[in-house]
Backbone bond lengths (Angstrom), bond angles and torsions (degrees), N, CA, C in turn:
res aa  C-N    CA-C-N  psi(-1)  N-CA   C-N-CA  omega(-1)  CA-C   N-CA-C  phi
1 X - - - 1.434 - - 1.523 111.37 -
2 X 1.150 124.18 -25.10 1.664 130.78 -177.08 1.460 100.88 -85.92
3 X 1.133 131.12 -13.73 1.789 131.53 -160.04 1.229 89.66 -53.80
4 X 1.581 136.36 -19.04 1.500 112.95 -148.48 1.619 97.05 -115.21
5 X 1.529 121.26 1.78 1.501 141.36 -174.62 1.145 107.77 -109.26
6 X 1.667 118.12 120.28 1.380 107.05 170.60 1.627 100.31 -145.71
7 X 2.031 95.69 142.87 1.277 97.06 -163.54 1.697 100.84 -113.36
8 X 1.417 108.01 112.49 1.491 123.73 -165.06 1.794 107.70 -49.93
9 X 1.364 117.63 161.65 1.598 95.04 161.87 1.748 112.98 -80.21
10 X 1.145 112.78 -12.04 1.466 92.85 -170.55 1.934 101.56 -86.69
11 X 1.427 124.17 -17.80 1.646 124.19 142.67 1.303 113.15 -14.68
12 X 1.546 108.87 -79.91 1.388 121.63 -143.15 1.491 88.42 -79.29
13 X 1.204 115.27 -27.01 1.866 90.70 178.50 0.989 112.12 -85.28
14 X 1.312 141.21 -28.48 1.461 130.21 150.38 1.571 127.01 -31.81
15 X 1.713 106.86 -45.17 1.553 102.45 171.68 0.891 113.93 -67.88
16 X 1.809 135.49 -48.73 0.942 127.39 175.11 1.580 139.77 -40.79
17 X 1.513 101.77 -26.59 1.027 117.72 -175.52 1.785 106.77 -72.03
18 X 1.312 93.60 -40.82 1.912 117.97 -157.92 1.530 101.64 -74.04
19 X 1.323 107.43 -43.11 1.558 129.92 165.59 1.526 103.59 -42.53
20 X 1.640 112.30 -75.78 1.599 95.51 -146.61 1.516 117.23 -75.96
21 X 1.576 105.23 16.10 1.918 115.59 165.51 1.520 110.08 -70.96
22 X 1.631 121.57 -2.49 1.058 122.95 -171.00 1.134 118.63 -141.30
23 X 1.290 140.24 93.59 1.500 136.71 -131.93 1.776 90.46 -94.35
24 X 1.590 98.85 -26.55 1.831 91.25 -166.01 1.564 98.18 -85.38
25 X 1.107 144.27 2.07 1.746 146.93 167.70 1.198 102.61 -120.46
26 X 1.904 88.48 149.20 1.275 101.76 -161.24 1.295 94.11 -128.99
27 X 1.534 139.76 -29.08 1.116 148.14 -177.86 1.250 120.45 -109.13
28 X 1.926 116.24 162.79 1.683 98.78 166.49 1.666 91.48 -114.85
29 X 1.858 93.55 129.06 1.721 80.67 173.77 1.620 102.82 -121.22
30 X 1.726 89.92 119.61 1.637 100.52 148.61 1.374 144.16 -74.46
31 X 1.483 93.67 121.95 1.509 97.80 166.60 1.729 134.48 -115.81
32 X 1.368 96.22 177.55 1.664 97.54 -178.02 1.700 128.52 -130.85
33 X 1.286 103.07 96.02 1.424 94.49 -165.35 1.614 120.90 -117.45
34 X 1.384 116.17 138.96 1.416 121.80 -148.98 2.057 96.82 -62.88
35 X 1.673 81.77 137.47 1.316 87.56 174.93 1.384 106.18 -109.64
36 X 1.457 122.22 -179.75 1.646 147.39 -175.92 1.260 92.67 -69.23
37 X 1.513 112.19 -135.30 1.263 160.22 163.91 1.540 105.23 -28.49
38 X 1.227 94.53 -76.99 1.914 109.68 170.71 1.524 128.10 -47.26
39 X 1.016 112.25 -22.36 1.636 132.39 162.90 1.816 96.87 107.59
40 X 1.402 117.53 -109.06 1.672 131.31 -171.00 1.319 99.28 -96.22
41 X 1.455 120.45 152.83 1.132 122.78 -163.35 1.994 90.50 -134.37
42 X 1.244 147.73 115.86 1.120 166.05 -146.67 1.187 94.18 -115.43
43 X 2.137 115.41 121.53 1.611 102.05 167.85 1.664 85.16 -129.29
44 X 1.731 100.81 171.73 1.468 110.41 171.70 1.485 90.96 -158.56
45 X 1.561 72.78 129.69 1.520 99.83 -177.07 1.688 101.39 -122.85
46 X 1.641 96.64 168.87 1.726 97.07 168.63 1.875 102.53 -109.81
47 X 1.277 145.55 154.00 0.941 162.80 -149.95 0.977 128.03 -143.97
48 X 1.489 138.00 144.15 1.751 115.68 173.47 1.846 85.97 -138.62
49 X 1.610 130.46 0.73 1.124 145.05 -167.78 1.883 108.32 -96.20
50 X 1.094 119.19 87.61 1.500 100.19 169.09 1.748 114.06 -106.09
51 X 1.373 97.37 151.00 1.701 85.04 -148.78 1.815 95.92 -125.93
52 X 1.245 123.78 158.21 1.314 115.94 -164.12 1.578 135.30 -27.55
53 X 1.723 105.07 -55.94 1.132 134.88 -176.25 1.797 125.88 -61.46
54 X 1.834 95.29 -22.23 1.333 114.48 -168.65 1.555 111.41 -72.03
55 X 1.668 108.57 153.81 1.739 88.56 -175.97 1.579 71.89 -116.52
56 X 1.692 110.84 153.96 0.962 130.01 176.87 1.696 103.99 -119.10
57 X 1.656 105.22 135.68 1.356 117.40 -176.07 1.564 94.76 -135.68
58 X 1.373 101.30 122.82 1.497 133.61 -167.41 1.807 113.78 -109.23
59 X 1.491 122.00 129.09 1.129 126.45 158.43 1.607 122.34 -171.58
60 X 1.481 110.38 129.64 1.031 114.84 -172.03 1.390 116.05 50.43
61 X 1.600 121.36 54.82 1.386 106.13 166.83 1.699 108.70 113.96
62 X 1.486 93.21 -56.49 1.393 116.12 -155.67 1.761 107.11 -82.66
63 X 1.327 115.76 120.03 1.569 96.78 174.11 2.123 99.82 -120.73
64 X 1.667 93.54 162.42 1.392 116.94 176.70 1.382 134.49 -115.50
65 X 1.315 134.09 118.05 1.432 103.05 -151.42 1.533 93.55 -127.76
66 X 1.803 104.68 143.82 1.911 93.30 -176.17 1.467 98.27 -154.89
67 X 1.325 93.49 110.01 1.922 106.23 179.49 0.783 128.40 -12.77
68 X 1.515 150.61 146.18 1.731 113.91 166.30 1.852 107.80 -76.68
69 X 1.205 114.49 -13.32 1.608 94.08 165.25 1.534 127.65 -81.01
70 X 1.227 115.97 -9.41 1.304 117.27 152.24 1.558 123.82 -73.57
71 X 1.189 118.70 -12.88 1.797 121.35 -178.78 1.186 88.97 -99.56
């Protein structure tokens, strides 16, 4: 299901970076939630919660987390 997601190395050092301002998150999880007018509405959050449904994409350190109703 991730084949079509790919998390670059220069990504994950960015999260990593974005991450360790936040000792209680550990991830950045994107989501996707239906918009109006505007069409999809894109959020990013930081996380320390990964929760059944989530697919997690891992590199160097850095993890990504994205609902399965957002994929």
């Amino acid at each position: 299901m991730s084949g079509n997601i790919t998390l670059t190395e220069r990504a994950a050092k960015r999260i990593n970076e974005i991450v360790s301002g936040s000792p209680d998150k550990s991830a950045l999880r994107i989501s996707v939630l239906g918009g109006g007018c505007s069409g999809f509405q894109y959020e990013f959050d930081l996380d320390g919660t990964r929760n059944e449904d989530d697919l997690e994409i891992s590199r160097d350190g850095a993890s990504v987390l994205i609902d399965s109703i957002s994929l």
